[in-house]
N, C-alpha and C positions, 0 to 999 in steps of 0.2 A: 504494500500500500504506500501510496507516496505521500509526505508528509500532508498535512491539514492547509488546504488553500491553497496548494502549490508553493508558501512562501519558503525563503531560505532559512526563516528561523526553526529548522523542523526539528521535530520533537524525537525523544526516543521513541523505538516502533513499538516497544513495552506502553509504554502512555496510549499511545494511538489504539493499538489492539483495548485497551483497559477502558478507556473512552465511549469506542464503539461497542463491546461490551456490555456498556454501562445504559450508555442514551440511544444507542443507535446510529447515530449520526455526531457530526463531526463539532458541529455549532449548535450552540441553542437558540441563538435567538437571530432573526430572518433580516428582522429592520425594526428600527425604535420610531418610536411617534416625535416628531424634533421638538413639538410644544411641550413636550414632557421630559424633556433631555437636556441633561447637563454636562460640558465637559469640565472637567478636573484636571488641571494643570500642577501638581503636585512639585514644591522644593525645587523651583528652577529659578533658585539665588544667587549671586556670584560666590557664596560659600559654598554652595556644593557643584556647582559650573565650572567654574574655574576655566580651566582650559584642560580641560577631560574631553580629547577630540567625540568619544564616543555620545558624550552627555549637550556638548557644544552642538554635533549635529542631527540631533532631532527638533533644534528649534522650527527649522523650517515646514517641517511636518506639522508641530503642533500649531503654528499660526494656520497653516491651512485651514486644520479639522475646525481652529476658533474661526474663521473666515466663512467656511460653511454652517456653520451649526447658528452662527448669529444669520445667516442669509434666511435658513430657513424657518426661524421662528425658536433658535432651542438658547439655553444662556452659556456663557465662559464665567466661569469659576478661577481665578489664579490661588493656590492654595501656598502658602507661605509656611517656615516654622519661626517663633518666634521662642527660643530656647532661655532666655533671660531676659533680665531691666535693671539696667543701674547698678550691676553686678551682682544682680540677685538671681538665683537661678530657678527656675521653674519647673524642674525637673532634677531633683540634687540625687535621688538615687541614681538618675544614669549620671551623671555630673561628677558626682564623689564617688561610685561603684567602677565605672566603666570607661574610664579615661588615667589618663596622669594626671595630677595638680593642675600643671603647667596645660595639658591638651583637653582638659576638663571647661578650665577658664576660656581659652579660646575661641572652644564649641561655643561656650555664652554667652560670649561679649559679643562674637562675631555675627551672631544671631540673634542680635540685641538691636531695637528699633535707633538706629541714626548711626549705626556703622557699617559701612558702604556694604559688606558681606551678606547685611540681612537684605537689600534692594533686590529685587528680581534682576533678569539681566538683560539688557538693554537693546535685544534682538528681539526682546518676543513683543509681538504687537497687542499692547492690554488698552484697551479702549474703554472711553469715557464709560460706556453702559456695561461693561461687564463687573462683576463681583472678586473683588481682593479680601482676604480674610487669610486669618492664620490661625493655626494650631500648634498646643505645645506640648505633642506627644507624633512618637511617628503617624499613628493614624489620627486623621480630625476627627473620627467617629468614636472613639473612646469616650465614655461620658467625662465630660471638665475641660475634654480637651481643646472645643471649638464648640461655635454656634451653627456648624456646616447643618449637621442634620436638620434642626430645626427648619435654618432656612431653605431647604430645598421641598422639606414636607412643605410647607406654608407657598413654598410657588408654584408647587402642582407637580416635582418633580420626582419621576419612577426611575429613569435610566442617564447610567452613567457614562460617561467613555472616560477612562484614565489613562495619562499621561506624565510624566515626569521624570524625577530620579529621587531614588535610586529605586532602580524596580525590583529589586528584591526587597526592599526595607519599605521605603515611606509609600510608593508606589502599593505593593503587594497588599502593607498593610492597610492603606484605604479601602482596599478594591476587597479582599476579602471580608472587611467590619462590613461594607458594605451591602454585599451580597445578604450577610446574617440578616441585616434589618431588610431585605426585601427589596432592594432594589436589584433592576437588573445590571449587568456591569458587563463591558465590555473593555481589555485591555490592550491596547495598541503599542503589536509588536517593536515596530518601528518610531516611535514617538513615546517610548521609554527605553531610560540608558541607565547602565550602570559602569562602573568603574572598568569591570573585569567583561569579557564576555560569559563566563561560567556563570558568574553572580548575575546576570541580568536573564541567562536559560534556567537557571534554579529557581529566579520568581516567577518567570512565564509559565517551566512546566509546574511548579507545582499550584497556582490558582489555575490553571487551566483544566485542568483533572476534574476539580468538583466545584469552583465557586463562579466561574464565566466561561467566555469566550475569549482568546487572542486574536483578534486578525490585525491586518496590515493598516496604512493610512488610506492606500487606494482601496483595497475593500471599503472602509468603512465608508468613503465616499462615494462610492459606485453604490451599495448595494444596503447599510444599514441608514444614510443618510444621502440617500440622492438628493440631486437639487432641483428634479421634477418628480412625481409620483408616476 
C-alpha cells in the first residue's frame, strides 16, 4: 500500500495497515464547513523560529491555508506561548524541573511579553481581523492555560486545522486536547516543523493513528477547504 495521500511524509506501513484496520479508510474526515473552522497557528515566535530552516519554511504554507480559510468564511487563530512576566515564571515546575538555572530563565524571559523572542515572526501575514492569544502551557487547551477553548465554542467553532512548531510538543499537544473535547482536527503535514525530522514523524504518526487526520497544504486546499463548493 502506498503511503496515505501519496505524500512524502509516509508513515510506517505498521501505522497504515493498523489505521485501515481500525476505520477502514485512510482519513476521516472528507471536508470541514469553513464557517465553523478555525486554523491554529501554534509557537511561530522568533524563540522557537529562529533560523530552524525546517520551522522557517512552512511559513509560506501557513499564510496560504490563513489566506484561504479567511476567503472562505473560517477564522486565523495565531497561538503564542507566553512562559513568564517580569521574571516571574508561569510555569516553575517545567522552569525549575526541566531546564538548567541558566536555560530555565531564558525559556522565560525570552517568552516574556516585550522581548523580541516572545513576537511572532515577521513573515507570517497576521491580519487586523484574525485572533492572537496565548497560552502558558504547551497545549492552550489544558484548563488555566488559555481562553482558546472558550472562544472558539462561543464562535461556533467545531474544526480545526493545526499548524506550527514544534509538532511533536506544542503542535501534537493542541491537536490531541483537542480532538478529546470534540473537535475535529486536522494536522498539516507540511505546515508543521520541528527541529529534527524524526521528532516532527513521531508527532504526525503518532496523532495520526487515533486523534485526526494528516494531510498536506495542497490537500487541504483542494479538497477539505476549497475555494468553491
Amino acid at each position: 500500500m502506498s503511503t496515505p495521500l501519496g505524500t512524502p511524509y509516509g508513515f510506517p506501513q505498521y501505522v497504515i495497515d493498523r489505521v485501515m484496520a481500525k476505520r477502514g479508510k485512510l482519513t476521516v474526515y472528507d471536508r470541514f464547513d469553513p464557517r465553523k473552522t478555525a486554523l491554529l497557528v501554534i509557537d511561530m515566535q522568533n524563540f522557537y523560529v529562529g533560523e530552524i530552516a525546517s520551522v522557517v519554511g512552512i511559513i509560506p504554507n501557513i499564510n496560504r491555508l490563513a489566506q484561504r480559510l479567511r476567503a472562505v468564511g473560517g477564522q486565523v487563530f495565531w497561538v503564542g506561548m507566553t512562559a513568564g512576566e517580569k521574571g516571574s515564571s508561569h510555569w516553575p515546575v517545567y522552569h525549575d524541573y526541566f531546564f538548567t538555572a541558566e536555560k530555565g530563565a531564558n525559556h522565560r524571559d525570552q517568552l516574556s511579553p516585550g522581548h523580541p523572542g516572545h513576537d511572532f515572526h515577521k513573515d507570517l501575514d497576521i491580519k487586523p481581523d484574525d485572533t492572537v492569544t496565548y497560552k502558558n502551557r504547551f497545549s492552550p487547551f489544558v484548563e488555566g492555560a488559555s481562553d482558546l477553548h472558550a472562544t472558539l465554542r462561543a464562535r461556533g467553532i467545531d474544526s480545526l486545522i493545526v499548524t506550527g512548531t514544534a509538532t511533536n510538543m506544542c503542535c501534537e499537544s493542541a491537536a490531541r486536547d483537542a480532538m478529546m473535547l470534540d473537535y475535529k482536527v486536522i494536522m498539516v503535514a507540511d505546515a508543521n516543523g520541528a527541529r529534527y525530522p524524526e521528532d516532527h514523524m513521531v508527532g504526525l504518526t503518532s496523532f495520526y493513528q487515533s486523534f485526526g487526520d494528516v494531510r498536506t497544504t495542497d490537500e487541504v486546499l483542494a479538497d477539505v477547504l476549497p475555494a468553491s463548493a
